[in-house]
N, C-alpha and C positions, 0 to 999 in steps of 0.2 A: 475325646481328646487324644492326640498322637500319644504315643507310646513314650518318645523322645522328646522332649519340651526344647525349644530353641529359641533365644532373646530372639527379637524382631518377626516373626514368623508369627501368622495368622495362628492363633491357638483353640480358637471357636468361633463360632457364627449362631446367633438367634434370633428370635423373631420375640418380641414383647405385644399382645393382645389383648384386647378387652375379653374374645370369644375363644380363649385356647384350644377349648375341646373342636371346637368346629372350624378354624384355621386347620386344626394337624388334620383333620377328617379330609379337607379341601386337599391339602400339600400328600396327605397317604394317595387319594385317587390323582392327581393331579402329576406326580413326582414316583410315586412307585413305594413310597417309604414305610417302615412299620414303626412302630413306637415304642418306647418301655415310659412306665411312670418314674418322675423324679421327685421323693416325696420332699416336699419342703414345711413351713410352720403351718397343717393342719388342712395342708392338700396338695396337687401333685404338679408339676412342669411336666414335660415331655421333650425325652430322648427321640428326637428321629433317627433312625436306624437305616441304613441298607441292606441289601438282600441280605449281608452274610453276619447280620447282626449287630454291626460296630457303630457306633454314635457316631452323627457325621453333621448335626446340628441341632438346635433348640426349640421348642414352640413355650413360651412363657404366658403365666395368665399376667397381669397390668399390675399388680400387687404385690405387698413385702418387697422383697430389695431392688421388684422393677417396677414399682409404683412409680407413675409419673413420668416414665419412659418414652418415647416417640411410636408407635405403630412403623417400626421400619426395618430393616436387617445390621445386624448393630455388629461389627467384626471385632474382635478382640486379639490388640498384639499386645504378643507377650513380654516384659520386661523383667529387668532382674530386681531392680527397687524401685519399685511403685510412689514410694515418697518423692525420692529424686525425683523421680519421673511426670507427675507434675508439678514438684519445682520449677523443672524446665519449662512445661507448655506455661507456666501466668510469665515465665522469663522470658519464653523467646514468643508473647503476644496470642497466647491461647488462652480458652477459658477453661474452667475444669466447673462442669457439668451437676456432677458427684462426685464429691470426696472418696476416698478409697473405701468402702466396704467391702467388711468379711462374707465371703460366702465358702460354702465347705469345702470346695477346692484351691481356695486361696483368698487373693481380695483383687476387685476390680476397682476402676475409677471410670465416667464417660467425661470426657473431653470433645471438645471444639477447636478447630486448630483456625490459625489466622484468615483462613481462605473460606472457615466455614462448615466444614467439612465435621459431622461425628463420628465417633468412634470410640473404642471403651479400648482401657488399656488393663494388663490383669498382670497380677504376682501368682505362679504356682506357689501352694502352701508346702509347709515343711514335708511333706510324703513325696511332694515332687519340685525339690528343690533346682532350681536352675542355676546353673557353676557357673564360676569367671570361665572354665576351661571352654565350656558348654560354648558361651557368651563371647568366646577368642580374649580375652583380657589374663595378661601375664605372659609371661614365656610361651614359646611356640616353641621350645623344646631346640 
C-alpha cells in the first residue's frame, strides 16, 4: 500500500484464485516479481513485491473473505466512509456485491456500478486513517 493513503486513488490491486500458489509462480516468471507470505486464518495470500521489495499487488487463494470472488484483477478505491459509500452506489443504481468486511487493514466492500463494471471499494483502518484534509473537505486554509 502507498505510504500516503488518498480518498479516490487506486489503493490496491489483486488477483483472487482457486490455484494461488501457482498463479504467483506464473506472475514471479512472467512479470519479474518476488513474494512475501500474507498470513491469514490458517494460511497465507501473497504480497507481490518488486525488485526493491515494496508490495505492489496481491495473489489471493478463493477462500475466507475472497471466497466466491471472480478470478479477475479486482482494483480497490479508497474511500473515507465505506458505509456512505455504498449507500451511494444502491442510490445512484449500483449493486453492492459484498457488504463491507473487515480485513486487517481496514474493511472492503465489492461493488457493480450501473454500467457493470466491478470493483471493491476499501476504508483504511484506524492505523491509517484517511482525513477530511487528506480527502480536500473543509477549509483549504
Amino acid at each position: 500500500m502507498p505510504d500516503e493513503i488518498q480518498p479516490g486513488q487506486v489503493g490496491w490491486v489483486d488477483l483472487t484464485v482457486e490455484d494461488a500458489p501457482g498463479i504467483r509462480d506464473f506472475y514471479r516468471a512472467v512479470v519479474g516479481w518476488e513474494y512475501r507470505d500474507v498470513e491469514m486464518d490458517g494460511y497465507s495470500d501473497f504480497a507481490m513485491t518488486n525488485l526493491e521489495g515494496q508490495d505492489v499487488t496481491g495473489i489471493c487463494h478463493a477462500k475466507g473473505p475472497n471466497e466466491g470472488l471472480p478470478a479477475s484483477w479486482l482494483v480497490y478505491f479508497t474511500v473515507v466512509d465505506i458505509a456512505f459509500a455504498v449507500d451511494e452506489v444502491r442510490t445512484l443504481g449500483g449493486e453492492v456485491l459484498r457488504e463491507p468486511t473487515d480485513m486487517g487493514a481496514g474493511q472492503f466492500a465489492i461493488i457493480r456500478d450501473p454500467a457493470g463494471a466491478v470493483c471493491a471499494l476499501f476504508q483504511p483502518g484506524e492505523d491509517q486513517p484517511v482525513t477530511a484534509e487528506a480527502a480536500g473537505i473543509g477549509d483549504a486554509g
